[in-house]
C-alpha positions as CSV (number, residue, x, y, z in Angstrom):
1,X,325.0,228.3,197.2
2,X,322.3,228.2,199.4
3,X,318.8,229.2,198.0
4,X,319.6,228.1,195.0
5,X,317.1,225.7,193.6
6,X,315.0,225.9,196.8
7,X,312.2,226.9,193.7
8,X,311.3,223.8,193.0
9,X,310.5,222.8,197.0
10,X,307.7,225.3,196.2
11,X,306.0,223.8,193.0
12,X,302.8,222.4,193.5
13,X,303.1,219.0,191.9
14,X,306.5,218.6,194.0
15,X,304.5,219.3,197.0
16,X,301.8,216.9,196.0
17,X,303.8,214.1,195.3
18,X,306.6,214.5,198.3
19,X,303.4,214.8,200.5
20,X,301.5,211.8,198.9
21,X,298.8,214.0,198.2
22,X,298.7,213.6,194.5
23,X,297.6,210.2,193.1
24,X,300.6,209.9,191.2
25,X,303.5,208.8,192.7
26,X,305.9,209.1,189.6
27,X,307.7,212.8,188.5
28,X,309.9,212.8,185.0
29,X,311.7,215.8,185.2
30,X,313.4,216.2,181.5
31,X,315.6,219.1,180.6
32,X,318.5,219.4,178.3
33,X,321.8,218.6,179.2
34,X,323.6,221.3,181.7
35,X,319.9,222.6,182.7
36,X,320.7,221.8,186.6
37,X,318.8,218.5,186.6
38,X,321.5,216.8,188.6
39,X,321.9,220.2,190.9
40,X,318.1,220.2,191.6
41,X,318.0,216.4,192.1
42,X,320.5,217.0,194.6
43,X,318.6,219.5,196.3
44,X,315.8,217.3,196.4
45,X,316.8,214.4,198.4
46,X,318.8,217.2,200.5
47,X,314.9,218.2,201.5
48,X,313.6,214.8,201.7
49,X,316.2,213.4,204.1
50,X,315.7,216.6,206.0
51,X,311.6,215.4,206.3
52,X,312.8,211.6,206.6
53,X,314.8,212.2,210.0
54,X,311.4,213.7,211.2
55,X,308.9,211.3,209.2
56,X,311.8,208.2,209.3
57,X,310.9,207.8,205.6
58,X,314.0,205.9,203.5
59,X,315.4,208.2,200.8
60,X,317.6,206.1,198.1
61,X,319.0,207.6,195.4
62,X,321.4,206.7,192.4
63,X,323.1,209.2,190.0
64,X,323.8,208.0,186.8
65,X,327.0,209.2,184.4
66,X,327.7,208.9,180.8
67,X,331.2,208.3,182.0
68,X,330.6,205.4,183.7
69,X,328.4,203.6,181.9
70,X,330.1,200.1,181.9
71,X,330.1,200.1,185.6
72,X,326.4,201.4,185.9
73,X,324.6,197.9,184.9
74,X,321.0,197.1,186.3
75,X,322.6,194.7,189.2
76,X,324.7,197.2,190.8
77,X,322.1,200.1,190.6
78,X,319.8,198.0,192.4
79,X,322.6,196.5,194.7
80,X,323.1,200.3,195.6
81,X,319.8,201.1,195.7
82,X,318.8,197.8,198.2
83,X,321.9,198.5,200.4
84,X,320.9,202.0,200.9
85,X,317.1,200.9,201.9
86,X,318.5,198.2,203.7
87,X,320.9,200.6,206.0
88,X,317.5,202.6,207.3
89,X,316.5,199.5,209.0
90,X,317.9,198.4,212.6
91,X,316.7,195.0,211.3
92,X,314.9,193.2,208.3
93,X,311.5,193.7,208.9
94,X,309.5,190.6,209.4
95,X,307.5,191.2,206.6
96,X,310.3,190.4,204.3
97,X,312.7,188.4,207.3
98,X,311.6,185.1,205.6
99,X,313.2,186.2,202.0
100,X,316.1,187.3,203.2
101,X,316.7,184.1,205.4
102,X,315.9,182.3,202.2
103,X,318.8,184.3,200.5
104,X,321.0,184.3,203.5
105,X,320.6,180.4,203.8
106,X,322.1,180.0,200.0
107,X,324.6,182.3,200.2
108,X,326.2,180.2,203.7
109,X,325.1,177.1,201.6
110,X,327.3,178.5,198.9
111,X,324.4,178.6,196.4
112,X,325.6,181.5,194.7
113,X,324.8,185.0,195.3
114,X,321.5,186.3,195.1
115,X,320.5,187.2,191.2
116,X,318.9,189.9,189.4
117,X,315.3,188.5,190.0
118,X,315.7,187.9,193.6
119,X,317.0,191.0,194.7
120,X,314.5,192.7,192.5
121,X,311.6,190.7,194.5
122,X,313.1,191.6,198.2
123,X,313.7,195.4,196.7
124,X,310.2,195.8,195.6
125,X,308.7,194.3,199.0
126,X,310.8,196.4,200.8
127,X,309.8,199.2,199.1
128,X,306.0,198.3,199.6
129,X,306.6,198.2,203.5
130,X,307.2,202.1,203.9
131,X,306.8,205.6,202.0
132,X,310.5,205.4,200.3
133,X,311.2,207.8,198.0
134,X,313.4,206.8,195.5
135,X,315.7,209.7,192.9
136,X,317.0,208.6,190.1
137,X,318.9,211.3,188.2
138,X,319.9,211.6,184.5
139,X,318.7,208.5,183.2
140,X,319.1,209.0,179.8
141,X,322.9,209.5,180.8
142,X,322.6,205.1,181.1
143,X,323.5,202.8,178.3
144,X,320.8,202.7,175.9
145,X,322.1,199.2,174.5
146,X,322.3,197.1,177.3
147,X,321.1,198.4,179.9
148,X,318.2,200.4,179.8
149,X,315.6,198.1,179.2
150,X,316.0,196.5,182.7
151,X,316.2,199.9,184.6
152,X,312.8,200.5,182.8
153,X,310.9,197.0,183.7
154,X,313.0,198.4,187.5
155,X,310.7,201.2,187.3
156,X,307.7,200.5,186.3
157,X,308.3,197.8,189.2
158,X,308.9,200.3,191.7
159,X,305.6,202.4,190.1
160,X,303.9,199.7,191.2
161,X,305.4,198.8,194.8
162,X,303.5,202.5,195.9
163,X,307.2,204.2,196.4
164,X,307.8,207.9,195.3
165,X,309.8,208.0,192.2
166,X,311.6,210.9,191.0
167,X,313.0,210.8,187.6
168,X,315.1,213.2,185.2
169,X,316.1,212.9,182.4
């Protein structure tokens, strides 16, 4: 199906924002359910890890599903979204090497795990090091009840780190 969707590639404030031309860094896409959100989503970060080989700029991305709900929670859409960042880099950069020693160190000191707050702090530094571009896709299809409200404060966290964010919902 090749072509298909390649439209939105060509729309201005898509080209503004994937070239960091526009001042905002944030596009909501909403539609109704079984408009092609997902299918353009997907032909999205198909064209920006295209660029990224070329520009090495990370491209993360996390589909969400009504059908999955329970299993979609804030800490493993950010665990998925962190690894994905994290498997761009050869290394940790040093500009965040001395939080993720911090976390290594109480993990082999059997600590605990990192928690939401600290991942969320490495996540967002991360993201502030580079021109990531983050999709997330259908996120009205996540749980309203429990779970929305983090993914939110997630955003308007990543808003703020200078990232790309594309939205739909």
């Amino acid at each position: 199906m090749k072509g298909i969707g390649q439209w939105i590639l060509d729309v201005a404030t898509f080209v503004k924002w994937r070239d960091g031309s526009s001042s905002n860094r944030t596009l909501w896409c909403n539609g109704a359910p079984g408009a092609g959100k997902t299918y353009i989503s997907s032909v999205i970060i198909d064209h920006l890890e295209d660029l990224a080989g070329r520009k090495n700029n990370p491209v993360l991305y996390f589909y969400f599903d009504y059908r999955e709900q329970s299993e979609q929670t804030p800490f493993k859409i950010l665990q998925t979204l962190l690894r994905q960042l994290l498997s761009t880099y050869s290394h940790v950069p040093s500009e965040a090497s001395s939080e993720a020693a911090e976390l290594q160190q109480r993990i082999l000191k059997k600590q605990g795990l990192p928690g939401w707050q600290d991942l969320k702090t490495l996540f967002i530094d991360l993201c502030g090091l580079s021109e990531v571009f983050i999709i997330l896709d259908a996120l009205d299809e996540c749980d309203a009840i429990d779970n929305r409200r983090p993914i939110i404060e997630l955003i308007q966290d990543i808003k703020n780190s200078g990232a790309r964010l594309l939205v739909t919902s």
